[in-house]
N, CA, C and O atoms as CSV, one atom per row, in Angstrom:
chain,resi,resn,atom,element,x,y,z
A,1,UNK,N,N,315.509,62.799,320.212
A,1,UNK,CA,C,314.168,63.062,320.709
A,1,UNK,C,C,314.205,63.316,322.222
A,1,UNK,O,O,313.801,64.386,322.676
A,2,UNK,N,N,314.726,62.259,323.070
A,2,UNK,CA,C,314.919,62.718,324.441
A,2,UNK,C,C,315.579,64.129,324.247
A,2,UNK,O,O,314.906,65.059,324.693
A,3,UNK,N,N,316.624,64.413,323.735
A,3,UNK,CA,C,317.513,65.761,323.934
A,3,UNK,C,C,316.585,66.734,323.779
A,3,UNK,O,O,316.547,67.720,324.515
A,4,UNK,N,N,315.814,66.538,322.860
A,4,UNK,CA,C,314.594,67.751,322.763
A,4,UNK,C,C,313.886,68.000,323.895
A,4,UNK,O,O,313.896,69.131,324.381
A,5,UNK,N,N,313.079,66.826,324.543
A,5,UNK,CA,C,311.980,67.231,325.662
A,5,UNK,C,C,312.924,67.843,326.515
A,5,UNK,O,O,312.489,68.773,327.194
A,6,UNK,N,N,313.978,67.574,326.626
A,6,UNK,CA,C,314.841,68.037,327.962
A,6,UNK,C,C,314.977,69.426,327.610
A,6,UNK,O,O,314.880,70.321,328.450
A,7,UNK,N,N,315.234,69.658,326.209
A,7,UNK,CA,C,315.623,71.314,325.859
A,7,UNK,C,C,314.747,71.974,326.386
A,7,UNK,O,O,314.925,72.922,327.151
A,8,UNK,N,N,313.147,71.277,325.818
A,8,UNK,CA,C,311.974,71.937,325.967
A,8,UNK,C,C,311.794,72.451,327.463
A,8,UNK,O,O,311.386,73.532,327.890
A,9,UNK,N,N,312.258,71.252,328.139
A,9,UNK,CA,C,311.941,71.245,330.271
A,9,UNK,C,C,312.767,72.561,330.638
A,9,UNK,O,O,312.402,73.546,331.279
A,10,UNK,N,N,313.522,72.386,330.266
A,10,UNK,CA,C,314.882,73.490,330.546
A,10,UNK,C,C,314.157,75.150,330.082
A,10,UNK,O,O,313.914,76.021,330.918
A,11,UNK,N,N,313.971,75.257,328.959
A,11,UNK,CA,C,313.114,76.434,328.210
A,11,UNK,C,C,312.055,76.813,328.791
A,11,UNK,O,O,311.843,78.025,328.835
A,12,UNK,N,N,311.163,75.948,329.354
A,12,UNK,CA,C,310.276,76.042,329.993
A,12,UNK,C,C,310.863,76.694,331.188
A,12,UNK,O,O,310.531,77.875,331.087
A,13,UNK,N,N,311.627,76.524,332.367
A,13,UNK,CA,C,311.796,76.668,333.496
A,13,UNK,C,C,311.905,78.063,333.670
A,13,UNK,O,O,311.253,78.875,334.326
A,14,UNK,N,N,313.500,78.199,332.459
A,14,UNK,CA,C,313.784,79.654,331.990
A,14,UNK,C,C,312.752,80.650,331.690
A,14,UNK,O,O,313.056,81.842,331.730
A,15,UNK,N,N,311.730,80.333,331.437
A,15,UNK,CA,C,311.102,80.930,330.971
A,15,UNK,C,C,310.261,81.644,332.016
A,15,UNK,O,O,310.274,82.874,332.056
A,16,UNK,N,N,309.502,80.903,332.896
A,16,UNK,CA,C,309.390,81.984,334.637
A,16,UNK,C,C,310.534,82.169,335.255
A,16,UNK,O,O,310.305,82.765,336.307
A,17,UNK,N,N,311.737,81.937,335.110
A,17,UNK,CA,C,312.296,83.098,335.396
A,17,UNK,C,C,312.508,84.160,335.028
A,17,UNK,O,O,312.618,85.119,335.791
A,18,UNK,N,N,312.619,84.224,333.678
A,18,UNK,CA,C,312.334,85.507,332.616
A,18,UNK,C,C,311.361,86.396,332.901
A,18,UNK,O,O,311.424,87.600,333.149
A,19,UNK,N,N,310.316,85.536,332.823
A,19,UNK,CA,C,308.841,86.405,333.364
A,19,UNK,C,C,308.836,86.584,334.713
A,19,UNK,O,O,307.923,87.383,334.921
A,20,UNK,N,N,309.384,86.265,335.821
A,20,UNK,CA,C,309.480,86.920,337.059
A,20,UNK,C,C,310.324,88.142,337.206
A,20,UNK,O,O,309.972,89.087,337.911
A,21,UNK,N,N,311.719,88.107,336.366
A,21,UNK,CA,C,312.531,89.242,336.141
A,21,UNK,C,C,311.712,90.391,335.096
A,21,UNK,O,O,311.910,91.537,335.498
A,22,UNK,N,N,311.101,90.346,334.223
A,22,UNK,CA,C,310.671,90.818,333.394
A,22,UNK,C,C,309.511,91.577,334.333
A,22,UNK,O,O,309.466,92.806,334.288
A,23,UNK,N,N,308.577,90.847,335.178
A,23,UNK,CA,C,307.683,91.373,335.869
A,23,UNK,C,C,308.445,92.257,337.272
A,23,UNK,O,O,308.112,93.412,337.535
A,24,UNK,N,N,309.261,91.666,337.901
A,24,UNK,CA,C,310.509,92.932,338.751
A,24,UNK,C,C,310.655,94.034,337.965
A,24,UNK,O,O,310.112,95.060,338.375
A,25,UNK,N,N,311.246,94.078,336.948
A,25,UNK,CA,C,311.918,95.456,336.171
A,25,UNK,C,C,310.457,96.393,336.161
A,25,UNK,O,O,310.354,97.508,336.672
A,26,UNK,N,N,309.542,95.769,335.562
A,26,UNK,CA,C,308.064,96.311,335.240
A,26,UNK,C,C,307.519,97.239,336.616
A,26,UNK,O,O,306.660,98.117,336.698
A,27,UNK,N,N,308.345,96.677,337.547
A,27,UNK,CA,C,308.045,97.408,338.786
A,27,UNK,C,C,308.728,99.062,339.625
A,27,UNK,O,O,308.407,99.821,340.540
A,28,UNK,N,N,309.541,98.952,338.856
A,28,UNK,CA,C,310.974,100.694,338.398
A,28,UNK,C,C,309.744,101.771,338.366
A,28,UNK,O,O,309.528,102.491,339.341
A,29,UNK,N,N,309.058,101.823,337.332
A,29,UNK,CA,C,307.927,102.942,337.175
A,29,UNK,C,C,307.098,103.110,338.143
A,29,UNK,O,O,306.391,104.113,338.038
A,30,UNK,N,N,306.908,102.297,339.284
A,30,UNK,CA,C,306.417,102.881,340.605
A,30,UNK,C,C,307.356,104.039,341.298
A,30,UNK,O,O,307.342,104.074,342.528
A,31,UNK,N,N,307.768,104.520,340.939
A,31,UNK,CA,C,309.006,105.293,341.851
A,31,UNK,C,C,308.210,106.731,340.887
A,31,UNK,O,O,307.831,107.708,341.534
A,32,UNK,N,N,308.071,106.707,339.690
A,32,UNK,CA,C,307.286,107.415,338.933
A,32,UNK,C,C,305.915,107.497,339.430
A,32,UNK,O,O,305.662,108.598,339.920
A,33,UNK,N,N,304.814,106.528,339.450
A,33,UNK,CA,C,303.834,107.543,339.872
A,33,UNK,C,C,303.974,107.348,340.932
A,33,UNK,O,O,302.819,106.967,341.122
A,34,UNK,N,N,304.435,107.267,341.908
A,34,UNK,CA,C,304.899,107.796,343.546
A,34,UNK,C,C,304.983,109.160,343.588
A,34,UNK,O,O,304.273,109.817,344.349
A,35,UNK,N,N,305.856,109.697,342.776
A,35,UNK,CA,C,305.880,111.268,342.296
A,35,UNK,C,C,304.867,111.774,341.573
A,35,UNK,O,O,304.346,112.803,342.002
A,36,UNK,N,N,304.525,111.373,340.732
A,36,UNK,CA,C,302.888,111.813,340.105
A,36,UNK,C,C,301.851,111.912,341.241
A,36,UNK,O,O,301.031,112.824,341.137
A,37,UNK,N,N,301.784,111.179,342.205
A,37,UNK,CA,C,301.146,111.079,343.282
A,37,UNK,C,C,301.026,112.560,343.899
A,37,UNK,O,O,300.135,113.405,343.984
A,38,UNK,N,N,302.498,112.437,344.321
A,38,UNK,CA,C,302.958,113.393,345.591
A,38,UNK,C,C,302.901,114.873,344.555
A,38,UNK,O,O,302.552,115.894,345.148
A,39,UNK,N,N,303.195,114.990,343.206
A,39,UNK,CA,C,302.859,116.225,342.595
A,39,UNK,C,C,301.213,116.804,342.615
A,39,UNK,O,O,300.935,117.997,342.494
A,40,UNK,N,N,300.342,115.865,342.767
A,40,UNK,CA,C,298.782,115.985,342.032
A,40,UNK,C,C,298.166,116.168,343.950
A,40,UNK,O,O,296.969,116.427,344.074
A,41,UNK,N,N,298.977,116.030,345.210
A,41,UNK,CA,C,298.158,115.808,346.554
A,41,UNK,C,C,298.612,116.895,346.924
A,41,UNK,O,O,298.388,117.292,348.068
A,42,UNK,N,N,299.474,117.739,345.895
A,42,UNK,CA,C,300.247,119.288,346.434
A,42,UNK,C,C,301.532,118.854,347.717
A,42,UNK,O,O,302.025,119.649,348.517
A,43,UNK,N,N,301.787,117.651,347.616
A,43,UNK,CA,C,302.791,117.561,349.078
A,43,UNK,C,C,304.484,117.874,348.814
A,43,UNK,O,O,305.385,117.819,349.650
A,44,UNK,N,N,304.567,118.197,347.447
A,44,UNK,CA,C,305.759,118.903,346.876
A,44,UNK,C,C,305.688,120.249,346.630
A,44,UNK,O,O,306.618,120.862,346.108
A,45,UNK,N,N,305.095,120.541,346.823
A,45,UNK,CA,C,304.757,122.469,346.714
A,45,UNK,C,C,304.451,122.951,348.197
A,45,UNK,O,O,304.139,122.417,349.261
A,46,UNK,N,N,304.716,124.310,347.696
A,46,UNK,CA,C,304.742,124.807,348.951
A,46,UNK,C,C,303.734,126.283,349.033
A,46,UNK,O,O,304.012,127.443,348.728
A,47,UNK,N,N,302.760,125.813,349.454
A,47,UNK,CA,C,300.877,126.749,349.339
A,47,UNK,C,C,300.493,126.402,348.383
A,47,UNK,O,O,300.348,125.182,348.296
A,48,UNK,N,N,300.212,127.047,347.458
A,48,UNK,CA,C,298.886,126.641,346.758
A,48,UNK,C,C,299.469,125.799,345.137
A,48,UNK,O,O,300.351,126.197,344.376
A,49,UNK,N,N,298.947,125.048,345.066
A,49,UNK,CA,C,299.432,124.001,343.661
A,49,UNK,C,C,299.508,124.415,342.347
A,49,UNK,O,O,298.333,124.730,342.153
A,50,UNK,N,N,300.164,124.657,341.181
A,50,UNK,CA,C,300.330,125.072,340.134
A,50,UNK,C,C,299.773,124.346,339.189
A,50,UNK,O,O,299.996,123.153,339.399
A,51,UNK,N,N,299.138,124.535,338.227
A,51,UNK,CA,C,298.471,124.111,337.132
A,51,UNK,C,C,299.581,123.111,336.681
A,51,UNK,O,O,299.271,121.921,336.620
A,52,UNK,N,N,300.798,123.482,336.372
A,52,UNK,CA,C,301.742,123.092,335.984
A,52,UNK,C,C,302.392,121.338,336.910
A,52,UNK,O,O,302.915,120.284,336.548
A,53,UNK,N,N,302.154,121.657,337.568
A,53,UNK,CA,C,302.519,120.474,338.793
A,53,UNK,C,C,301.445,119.329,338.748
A,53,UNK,O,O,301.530,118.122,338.974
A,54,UNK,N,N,300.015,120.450,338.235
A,54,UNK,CA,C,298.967,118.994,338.112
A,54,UNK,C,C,299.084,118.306,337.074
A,54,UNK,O,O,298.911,117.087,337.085
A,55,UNK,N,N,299.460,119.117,335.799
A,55,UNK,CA,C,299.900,118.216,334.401
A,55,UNK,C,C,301.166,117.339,334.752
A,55,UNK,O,O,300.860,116.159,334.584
A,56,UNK,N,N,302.208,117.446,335.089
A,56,UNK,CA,C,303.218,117.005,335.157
A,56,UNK,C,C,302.857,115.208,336.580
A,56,UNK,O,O,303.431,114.120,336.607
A,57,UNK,N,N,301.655,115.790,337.507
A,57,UNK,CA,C,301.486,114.595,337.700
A,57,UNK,C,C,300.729,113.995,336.978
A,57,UNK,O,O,301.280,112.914,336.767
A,58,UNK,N,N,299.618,114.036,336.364
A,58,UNK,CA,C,299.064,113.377,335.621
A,58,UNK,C,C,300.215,112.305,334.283
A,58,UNK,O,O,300.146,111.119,333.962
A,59,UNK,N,N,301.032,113.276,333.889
A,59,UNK,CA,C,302.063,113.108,332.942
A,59,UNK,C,C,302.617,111.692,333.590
A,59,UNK,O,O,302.543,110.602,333.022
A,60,UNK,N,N,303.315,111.985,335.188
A,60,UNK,CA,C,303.781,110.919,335.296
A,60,UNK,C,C,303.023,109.683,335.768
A,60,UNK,O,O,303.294,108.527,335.444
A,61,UNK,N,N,301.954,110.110,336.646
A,61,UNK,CA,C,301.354,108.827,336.932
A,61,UNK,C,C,300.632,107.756,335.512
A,61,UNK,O,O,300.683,106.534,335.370
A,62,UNK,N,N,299.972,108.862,334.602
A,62,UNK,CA,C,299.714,107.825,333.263
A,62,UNK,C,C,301.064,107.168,332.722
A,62,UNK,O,O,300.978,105.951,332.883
A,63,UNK,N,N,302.242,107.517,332.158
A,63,UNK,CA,C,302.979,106.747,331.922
A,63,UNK,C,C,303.831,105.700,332.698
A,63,UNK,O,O,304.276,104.626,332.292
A,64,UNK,N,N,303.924,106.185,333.702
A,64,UNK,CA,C,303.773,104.855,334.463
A,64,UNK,C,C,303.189,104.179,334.562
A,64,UNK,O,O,303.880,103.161,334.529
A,65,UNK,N,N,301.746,103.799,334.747
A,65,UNK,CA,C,300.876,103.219,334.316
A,65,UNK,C,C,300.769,101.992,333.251
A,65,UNK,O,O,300.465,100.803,333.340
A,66,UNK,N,N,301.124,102.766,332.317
A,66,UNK,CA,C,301.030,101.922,331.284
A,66,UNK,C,C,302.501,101.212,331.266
A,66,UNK,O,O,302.709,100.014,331.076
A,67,UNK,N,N,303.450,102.205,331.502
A,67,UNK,CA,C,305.274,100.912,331.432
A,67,UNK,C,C,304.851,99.666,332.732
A,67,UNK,O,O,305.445,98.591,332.816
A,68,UNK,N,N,303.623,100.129,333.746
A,68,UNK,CA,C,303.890,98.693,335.029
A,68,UNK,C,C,302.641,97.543,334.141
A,68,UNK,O,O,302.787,96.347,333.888
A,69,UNK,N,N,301.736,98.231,333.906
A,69,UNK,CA,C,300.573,96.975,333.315
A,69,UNK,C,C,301.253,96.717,332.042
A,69,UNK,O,O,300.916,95.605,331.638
A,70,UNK,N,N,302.244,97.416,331.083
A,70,UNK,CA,C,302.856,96.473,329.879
A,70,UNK,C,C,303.878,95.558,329.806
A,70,UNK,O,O,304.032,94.616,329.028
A,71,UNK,N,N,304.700,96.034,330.904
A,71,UNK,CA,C,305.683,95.304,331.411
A,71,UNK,C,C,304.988,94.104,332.293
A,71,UNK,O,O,305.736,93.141,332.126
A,72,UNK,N,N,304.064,93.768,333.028
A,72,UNK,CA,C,303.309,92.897,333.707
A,72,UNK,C,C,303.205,91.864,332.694
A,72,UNK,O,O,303.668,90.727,332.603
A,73,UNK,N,N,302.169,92.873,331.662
A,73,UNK,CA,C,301.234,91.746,330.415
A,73,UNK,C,C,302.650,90.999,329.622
A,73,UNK,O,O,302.640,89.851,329.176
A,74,UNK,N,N,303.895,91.991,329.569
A,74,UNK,CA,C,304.785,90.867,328.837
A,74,UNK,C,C,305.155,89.593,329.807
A,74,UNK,O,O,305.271,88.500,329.253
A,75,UNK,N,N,305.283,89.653,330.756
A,75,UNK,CA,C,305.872,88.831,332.004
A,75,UNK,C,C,305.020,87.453,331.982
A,75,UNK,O,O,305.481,86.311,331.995
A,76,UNK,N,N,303.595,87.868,331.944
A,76,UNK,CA,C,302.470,87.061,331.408
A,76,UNK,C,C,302.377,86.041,330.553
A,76,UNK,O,O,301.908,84.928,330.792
A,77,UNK,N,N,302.969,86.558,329.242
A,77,UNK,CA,C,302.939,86.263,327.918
A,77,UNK,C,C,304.180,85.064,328.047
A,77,UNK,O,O,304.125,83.900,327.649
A,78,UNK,N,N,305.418,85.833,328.813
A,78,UNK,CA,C,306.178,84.508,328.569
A,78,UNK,C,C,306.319,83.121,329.632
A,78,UNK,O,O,306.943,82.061,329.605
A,79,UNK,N,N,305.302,83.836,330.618
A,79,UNK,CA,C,305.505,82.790,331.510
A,79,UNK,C,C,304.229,81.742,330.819
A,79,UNK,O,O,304.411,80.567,331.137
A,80,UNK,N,N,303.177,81.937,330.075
A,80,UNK,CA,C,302.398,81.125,329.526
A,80,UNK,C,C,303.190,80.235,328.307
A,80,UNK,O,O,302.959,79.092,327.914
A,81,UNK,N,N,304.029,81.037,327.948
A,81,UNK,CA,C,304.993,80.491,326.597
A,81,UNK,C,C,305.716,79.170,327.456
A,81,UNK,O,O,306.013,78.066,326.999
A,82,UNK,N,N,305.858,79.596,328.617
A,82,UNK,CA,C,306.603,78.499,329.507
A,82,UNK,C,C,305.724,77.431,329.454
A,82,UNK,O,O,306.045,76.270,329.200
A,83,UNK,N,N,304.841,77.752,329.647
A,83,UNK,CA,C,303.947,76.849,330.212
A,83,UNK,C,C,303.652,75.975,329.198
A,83,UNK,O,O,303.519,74.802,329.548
A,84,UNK,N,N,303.488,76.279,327.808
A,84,UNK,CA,C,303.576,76.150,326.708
A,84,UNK,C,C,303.755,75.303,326.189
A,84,UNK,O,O,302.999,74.420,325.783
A,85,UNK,N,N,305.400,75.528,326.082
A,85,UNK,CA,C,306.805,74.746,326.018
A,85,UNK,C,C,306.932,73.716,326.567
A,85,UNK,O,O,307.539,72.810,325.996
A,86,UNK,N,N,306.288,73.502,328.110
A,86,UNK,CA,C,305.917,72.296,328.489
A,86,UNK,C,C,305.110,71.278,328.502
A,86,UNK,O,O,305.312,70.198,329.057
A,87,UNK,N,N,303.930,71.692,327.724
A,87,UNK,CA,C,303.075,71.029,327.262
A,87,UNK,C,C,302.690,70.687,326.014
A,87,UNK,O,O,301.707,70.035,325.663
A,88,UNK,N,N,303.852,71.357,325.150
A,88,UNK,CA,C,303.794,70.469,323.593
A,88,UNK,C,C,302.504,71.566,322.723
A,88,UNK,O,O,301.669,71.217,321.889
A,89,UNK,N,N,302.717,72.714,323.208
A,89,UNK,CA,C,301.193,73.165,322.507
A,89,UNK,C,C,301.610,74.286,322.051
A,89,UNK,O,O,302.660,74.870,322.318
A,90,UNK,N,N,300.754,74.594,321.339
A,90,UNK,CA,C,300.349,76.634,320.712
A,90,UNK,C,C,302.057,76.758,320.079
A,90,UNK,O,O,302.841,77.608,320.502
A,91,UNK,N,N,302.433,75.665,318.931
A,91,UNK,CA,C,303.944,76.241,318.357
A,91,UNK,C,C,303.767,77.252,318.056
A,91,UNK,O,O,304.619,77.967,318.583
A,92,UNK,N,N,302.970,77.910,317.345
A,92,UNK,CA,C,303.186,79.639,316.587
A,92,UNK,C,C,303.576,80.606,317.961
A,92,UNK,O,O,304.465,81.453,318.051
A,93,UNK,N,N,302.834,80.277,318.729
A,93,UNK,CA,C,302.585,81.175,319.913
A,93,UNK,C,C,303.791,81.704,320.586
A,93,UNK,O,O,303.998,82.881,320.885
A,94,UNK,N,N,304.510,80.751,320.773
A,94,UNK,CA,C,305.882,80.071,321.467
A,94,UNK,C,C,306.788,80.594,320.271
A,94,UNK,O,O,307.694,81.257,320.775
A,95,UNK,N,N,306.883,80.568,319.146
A,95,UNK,CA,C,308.104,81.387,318.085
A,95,UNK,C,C,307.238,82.481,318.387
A,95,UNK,O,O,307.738,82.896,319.432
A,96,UNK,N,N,306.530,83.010,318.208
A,96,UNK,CA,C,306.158,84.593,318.451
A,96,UNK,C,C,306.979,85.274,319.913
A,96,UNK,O,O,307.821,86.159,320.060
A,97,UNK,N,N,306.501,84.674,320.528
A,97,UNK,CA,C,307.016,84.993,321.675
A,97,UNK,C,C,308.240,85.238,322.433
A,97,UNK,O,O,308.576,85.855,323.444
A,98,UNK,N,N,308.898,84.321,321.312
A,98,UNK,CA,C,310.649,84.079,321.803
A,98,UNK,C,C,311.303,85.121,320.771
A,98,UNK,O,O,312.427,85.563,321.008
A,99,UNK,N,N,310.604,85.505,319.641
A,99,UNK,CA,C,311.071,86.301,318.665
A,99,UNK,C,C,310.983,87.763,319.419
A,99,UNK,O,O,311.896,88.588,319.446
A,100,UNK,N,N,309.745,87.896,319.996
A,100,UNK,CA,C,309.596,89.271,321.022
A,100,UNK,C,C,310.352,89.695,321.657
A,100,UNK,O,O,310.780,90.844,321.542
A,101,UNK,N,N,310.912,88.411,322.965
A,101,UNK,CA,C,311.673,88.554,323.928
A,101,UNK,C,C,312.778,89.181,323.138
A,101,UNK,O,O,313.436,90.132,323.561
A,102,UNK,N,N,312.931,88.698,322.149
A,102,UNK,CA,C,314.612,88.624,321.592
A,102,UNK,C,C,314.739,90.660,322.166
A,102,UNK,O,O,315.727,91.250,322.604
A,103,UNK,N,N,313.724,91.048,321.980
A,103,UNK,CA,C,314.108,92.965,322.315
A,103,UNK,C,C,314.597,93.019,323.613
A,103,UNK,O,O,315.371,93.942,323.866
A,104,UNK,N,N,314.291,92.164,324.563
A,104,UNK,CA,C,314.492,92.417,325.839
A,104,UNK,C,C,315.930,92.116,326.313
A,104,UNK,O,O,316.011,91.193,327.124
A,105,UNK,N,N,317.128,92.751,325.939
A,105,UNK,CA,C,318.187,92.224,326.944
A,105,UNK,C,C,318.486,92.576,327.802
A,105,UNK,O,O,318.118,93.632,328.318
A,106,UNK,N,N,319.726,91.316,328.486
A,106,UNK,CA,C,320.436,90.626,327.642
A,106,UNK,C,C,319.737,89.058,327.946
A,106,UNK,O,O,319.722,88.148,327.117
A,107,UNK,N,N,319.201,88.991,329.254
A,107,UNK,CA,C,318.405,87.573,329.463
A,107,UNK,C,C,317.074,87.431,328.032
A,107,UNK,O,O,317.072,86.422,327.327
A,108,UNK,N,N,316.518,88.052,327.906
A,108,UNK,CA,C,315.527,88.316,326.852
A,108,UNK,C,C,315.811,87.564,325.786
A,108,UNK,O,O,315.112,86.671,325.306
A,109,UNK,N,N,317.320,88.119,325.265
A,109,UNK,CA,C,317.615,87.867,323.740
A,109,UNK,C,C,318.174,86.511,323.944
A,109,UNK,O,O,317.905,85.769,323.000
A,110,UNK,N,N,319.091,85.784,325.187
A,110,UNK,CA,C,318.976,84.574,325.170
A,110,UNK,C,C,318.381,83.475,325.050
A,110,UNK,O,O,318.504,82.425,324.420
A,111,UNK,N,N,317.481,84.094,326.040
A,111,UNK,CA,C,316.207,82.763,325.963
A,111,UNK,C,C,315.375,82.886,324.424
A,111,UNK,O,O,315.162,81.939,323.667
A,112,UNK,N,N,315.188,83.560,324.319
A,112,UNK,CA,C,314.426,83.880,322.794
A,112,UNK,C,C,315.530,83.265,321.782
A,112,UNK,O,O,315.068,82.575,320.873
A,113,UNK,N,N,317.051,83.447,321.836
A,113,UNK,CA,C,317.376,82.967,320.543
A,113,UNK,C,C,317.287,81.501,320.933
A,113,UNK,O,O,316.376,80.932,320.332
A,114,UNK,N,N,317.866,80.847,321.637
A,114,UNK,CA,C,317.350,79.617,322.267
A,114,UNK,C,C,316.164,78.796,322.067
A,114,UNK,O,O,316.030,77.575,321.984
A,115,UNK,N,N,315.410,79.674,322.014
A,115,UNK,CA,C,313.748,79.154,322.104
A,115,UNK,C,C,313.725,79.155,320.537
A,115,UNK,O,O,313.079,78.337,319.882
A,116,UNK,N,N,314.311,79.913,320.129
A,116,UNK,CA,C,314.126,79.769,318.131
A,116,UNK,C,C,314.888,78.547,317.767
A,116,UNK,O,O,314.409,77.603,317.138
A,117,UNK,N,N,315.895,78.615,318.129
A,117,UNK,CA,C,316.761,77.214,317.758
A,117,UNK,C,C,316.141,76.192,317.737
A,117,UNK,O,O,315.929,75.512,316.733
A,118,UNK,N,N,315.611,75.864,319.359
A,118,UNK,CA,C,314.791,74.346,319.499
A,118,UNK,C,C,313.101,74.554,318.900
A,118,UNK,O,O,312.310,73.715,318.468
A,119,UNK,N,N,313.016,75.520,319.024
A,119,UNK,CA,C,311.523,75.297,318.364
A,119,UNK,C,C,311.709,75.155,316.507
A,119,UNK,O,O,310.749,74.537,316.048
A,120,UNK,N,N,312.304,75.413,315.870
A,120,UNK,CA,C,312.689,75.354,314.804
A,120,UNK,C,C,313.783,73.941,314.307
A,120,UNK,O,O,314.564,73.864,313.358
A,121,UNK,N,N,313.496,73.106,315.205
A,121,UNK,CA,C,314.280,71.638,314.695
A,121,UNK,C,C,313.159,70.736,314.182
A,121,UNK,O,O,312.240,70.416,314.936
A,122,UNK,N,N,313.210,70.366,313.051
A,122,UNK,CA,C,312.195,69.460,312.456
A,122,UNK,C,C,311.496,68.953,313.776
A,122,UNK,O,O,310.486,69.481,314.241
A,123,UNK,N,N,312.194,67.789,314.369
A,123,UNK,CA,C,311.939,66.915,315.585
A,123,UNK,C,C,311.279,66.997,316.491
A,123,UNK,O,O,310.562,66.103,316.939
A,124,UNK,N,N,311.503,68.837,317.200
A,124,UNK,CA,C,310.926,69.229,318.110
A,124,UNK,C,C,309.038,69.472,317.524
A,124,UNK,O,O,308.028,69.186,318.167
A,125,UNK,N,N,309.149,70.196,315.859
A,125,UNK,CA,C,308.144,70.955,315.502
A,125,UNK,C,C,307.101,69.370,315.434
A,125,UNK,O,O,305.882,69.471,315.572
A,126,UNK,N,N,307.643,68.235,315.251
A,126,UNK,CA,C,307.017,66.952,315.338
A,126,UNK,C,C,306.213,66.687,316.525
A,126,UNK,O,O,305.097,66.170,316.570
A,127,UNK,N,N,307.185,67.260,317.797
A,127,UNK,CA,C,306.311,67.146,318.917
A,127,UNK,C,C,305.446,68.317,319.352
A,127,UNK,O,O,305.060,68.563,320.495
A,128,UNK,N,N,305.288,68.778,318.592
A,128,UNK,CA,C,303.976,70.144,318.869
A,128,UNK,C,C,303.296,69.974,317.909
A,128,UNK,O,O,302.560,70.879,317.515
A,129,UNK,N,N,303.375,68.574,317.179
A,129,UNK,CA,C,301.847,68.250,316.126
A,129,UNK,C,C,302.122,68.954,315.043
A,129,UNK,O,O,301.029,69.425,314.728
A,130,UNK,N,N,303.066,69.390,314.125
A,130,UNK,CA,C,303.194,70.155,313.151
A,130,UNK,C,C,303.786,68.788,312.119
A,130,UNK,O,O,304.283,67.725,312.494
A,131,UNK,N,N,303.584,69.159,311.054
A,131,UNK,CA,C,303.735,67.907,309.883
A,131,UNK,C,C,304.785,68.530,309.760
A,131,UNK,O,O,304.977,69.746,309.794
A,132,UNK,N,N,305.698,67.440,309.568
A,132,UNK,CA,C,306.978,67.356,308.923
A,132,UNK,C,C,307.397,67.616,307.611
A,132,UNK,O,O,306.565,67.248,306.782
A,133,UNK,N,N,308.593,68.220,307.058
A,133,UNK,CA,C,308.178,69.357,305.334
A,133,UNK,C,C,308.366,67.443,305.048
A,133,UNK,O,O,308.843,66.391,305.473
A,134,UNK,N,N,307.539,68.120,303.964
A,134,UNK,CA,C,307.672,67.078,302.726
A,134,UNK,C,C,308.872,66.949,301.677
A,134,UNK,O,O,308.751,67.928,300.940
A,135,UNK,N,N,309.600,66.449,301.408
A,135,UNK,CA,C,310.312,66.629,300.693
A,135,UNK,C,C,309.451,66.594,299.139
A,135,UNK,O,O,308.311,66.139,299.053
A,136,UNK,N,N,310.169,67.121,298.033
A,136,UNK,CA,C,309.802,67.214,297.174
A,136,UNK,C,C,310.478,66.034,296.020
A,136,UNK,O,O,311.649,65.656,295.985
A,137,UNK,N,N,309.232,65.564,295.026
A,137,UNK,CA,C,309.622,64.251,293.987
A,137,UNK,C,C,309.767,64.898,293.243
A,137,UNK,O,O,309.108,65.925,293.078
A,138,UNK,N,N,311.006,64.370,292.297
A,138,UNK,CA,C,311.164,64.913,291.126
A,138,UNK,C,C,310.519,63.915,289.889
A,138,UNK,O,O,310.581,64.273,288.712
């Protein structure tokens, strides 16, 4: 039982760091609409702006867009899982979450298989209020 809370403290910790790295990487696609920018203000052309140059910024500034606010919202997700983890709460939430990460490597798939292991020990699922299986009478 002690070995558990400690797993849990530990998982927890890992876990903003994950989501601080996770929220860094999320930050790459600024370099993208930087250029979507500079395509759509005409400051890459030279006289008058091409139809073509305005799609292509639009192109890049929306998908960037969405890779920095999805990459953010995951960063989010696991730093609350942290938070989580330390407070004995939301078990489903916390296997969802670590099952997710598992896409993200190679830190991703660690902490996530990790986080499946200990969240999946009878003992631990005891201390997040989950009933213990029943065994079955014959």
């Amino acid at each position: 039982m002690n070995d558990d809370l400690e797993h849990l403290r530990l998982l927890s910790i890992f876990h903003y760091v994950v989501a601080g790295l996770v929220a860094l990487v999320a930050c790459i696609p600024f370099l993208h609409l930087f250029l979507g920018i500079a395509f759509l203000s005409g400051w890459m052309s030279e006289g008058h702006q091409a139809a073509n140059e305005r799609t292509m910024g639009c192109f890049f500034i929306g998908f960037a867009a969405v890779f920095i606010l999805a990459g953010w919202a995951f960063a989010a997700l696991v730093a609350l899982t942290g938070r989580r983890l330390a407070q004995h709460t939301h078990y489903t939430y916390c296997l969802v979450i670590a099952a997710i990460a598992c896409m993200f490597m190679p830190a991703g798939t660690v902490l996530g298989v990790f986080t499946l292991i200990v969240l999946l020990r009878p003992s631990v699922k005891v201390l997040f209020g989950q009933a213990p299986p029943v065994a079955p009478t014959v």
